[in-house]
GUMI-197870 format. One record per residue (C-alpha): residue in one letter; x, y, z. Coordinates in steps of 0.1 Angstrom, whole numbers, plus 5000, padded with zeros to 4 digits. Layout:
% residues N
AXYZ/...
This chain:
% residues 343
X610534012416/X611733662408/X613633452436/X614333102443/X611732992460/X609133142434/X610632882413/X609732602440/X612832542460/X612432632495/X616132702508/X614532772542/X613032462544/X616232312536/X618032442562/X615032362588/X615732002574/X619231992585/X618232112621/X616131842623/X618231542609/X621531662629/X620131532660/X619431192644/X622831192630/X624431252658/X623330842672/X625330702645/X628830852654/X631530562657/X635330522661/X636530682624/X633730962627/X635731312620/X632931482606/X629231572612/X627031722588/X626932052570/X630332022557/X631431922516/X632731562525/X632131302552/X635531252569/X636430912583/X639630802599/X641330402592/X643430482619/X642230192638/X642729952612/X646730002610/X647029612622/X645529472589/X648429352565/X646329482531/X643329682543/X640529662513/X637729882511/X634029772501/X631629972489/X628029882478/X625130082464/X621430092466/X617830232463/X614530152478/X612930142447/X608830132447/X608630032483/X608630422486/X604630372471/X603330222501/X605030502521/X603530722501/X600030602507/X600530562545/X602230892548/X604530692570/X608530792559/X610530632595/X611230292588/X612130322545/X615530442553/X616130152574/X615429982539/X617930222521/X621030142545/X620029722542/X620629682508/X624029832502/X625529682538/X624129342531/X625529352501/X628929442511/X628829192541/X628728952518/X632728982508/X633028972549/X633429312551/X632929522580/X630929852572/X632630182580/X630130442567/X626830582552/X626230912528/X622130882519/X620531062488/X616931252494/X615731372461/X611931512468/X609431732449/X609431942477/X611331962512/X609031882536/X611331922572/X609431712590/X609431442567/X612731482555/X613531422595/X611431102598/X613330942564/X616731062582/X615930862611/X614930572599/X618430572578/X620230622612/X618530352630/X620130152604/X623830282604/X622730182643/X621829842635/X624629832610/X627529992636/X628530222607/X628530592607/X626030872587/X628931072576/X626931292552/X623931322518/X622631552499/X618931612499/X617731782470/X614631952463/X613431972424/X610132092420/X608731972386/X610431662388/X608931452419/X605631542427/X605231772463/X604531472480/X606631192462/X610731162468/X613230872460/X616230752479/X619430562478/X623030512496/X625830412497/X628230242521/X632030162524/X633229892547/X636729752553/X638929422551/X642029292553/X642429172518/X643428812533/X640228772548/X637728832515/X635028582517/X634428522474/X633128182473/X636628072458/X636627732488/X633327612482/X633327262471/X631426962464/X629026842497/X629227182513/X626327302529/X623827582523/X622127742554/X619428022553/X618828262575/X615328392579/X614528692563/X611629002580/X609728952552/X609729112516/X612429302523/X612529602493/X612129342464/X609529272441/X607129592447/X606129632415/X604229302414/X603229312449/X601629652440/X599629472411/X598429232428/X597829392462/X596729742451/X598629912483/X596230242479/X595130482506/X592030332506/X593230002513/X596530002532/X594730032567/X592629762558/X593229452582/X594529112571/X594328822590/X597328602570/X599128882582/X597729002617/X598229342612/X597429602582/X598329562544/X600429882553/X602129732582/X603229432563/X604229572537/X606429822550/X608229622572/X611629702577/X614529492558/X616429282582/X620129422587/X622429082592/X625729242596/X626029222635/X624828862625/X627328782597/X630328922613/X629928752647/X630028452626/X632728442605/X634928522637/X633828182649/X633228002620/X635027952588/X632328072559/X633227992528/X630528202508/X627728462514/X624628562496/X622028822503/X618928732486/X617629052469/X616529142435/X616428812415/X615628582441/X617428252446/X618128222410/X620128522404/X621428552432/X622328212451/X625228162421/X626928482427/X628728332461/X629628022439/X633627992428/X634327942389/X634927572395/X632527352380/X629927302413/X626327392414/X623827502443/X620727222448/X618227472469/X615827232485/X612627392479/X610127352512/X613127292535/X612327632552/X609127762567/X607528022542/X606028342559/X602428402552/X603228742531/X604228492503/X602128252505/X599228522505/X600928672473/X600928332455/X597128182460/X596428622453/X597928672416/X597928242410/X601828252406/X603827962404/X606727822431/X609727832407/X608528202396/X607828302435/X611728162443/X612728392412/X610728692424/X611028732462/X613128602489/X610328322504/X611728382541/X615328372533/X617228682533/X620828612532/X622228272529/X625928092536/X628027832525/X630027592548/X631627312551/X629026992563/X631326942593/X630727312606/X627227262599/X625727212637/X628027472646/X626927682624/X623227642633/X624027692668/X625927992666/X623228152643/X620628072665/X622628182699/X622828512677/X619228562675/X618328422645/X616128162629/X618327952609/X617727632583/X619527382560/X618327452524/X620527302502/X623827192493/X626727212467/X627226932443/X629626872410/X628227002379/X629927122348/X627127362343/X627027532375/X624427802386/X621627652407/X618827462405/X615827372427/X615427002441/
């Protein structure tokens, strides 16, 4: 007789999952939280954010893309969804938004419970590190598809502001400054050359490298940084006039998407930051060029912020009173062509 799991779906397995991941779950609760998993929607209450004038919501989407291969070959699945919650709340923290909530998306060849459980908790020590709530997902098992031991994942988050407080780049003027904030290391960009030149296999990810001081694997699975706690304890000090995570694209893509309309351009100051020795290894490995490593991969940077040059030391000091490593890496200046270009 034919059934369900004949076919390769495991519905027990499924609901072994769910025991598992509930417990992780359970550490990202926050003020808003209605719901807890198992339900058909994630319920979250605004409630608390009855004294903003025009309350917007934020909302930003993401995957960890071929990262997932060195997983893979280290059989290691606890820090990737750390990965999957850093892209979409950087990205939203960028508008100055304040992130509310996570829903995740498992899609494996097979459910595996116990590695379903170590990808759950790596996505709720991010909601952690994020203050924002796992509210719900769906984890979906197609045989066929995926192979047994392959899955993807994404999210997506929602955050909050009051409409009067949207960071868009629209202030940013001529002799304005550009500060970067270090970055973990790759982040979740670039994989697919990294992979080329690196060959991340299972034969090679637990070999040693002393650039590095640790394994290939280690490095290369190294969580992305979260900067929300970061980014939000400064614009309640400091007046920032744009923000920028520094993902897919690199400096190039990315830098001029915090820019206003206006005809100003971003001078990045190439070597005005310390470069961490993943990237460096990368370049004298596959022979690339600067300009193309700046296009590729973040170089150490992994979210950066306009300001006025007044706020500038202020800035720096906050920034570093917040933990982090901070550096002055370019400027705004006139230019009818605007983008960005590298000095």
């Amino acid at each position: 007789m034919n059934n369900y799991k004949l076919s390769g779906v495991d519905v027990e397995a499924g609901y072994q999952a769910v025991d598992i991941i509930a417990k992780h779950v359970k550490t990202t609760k926050r003020i808003g939280s209605l719901s807890g998993i198992g339900g058909f929607a994630g319920l979250f209450s605004l409630a608390q954010f009855k004294h903003m004038d025009e309350p917007v919501l934020a909302s930003g989407t993401d995957g960890v893309g071929t990262k997932l291969k060195i997983a893979f070959a280290m059989d290691k699945h606890d820090t990737v969804g750390i990965d999957c919650v850093a892209y979409s709340v950087n990205d939203i923290i960028c508008t100055g938004a304040e992130p509310l909530y996570f829903l995740d998306y498992i899609a494996a060849g097979k459910v595996v419970p116990q590695r379903v459980g170590e990808i759950v908790k790596g996505i709720a020590e991010g909601c952690v590190q994020a203050n924002c709530a796992l509210v719900g997902g769906e984890t979906a098992e197609m045989p066929g598809f995926y192979p047994d031991d392959e899955y993807d994942l994404a999210g997506t988050a929602v955050g909050i502001i009051d409409k009067k407080n949207i960071i868009d780049g629209s202030k940013i003027v001529q002799s304005d400054v550009i500060i970067g904030i270090a970055s973990s290391g790759l982040h979740s960009n670039g994989y697919s050359l990294v992979r080329k030149l690196l060959d991340p296999t299972r034969d090679n990810v637990g070999k040693h490298v002393a650039e590095f001081g640790r394994t290939l694997g280690e490095e290369l699975l190294e969580p992305t940084k979260i900067y929300v706690k970061t980014i939000l304890g400064l614009i309640n000090a400091i007046e920032v006039k744009g923000i920028c995570n520094i993902t897919g694209g690199g400096f190039l893509e990315n830098i001029p998407r915090m820019l206003p309309e206006s005809a100003v351009q971003a001078r990045l100051r190439v070597g005005s930051w310390p470069i961490l020795p993943v990237f460096s290894y990368l370049q004298g490995i596959g022979n690339v060029g600067s300009v193309e490593m700046h296009n590729i991969f973040n170089m150490g940077i992994g979210m950066a912020i306009v300001v006025s040059e007044a706020n500038v030391d202020q800035t720096l000091q906050k920034l570093h009173a917040l933990g982090e490593s901070a550096f002055v890496i370019g400027d705004i200046v006139n230019n009818a062509d605007g983008g960005m270009i590298y000095a």
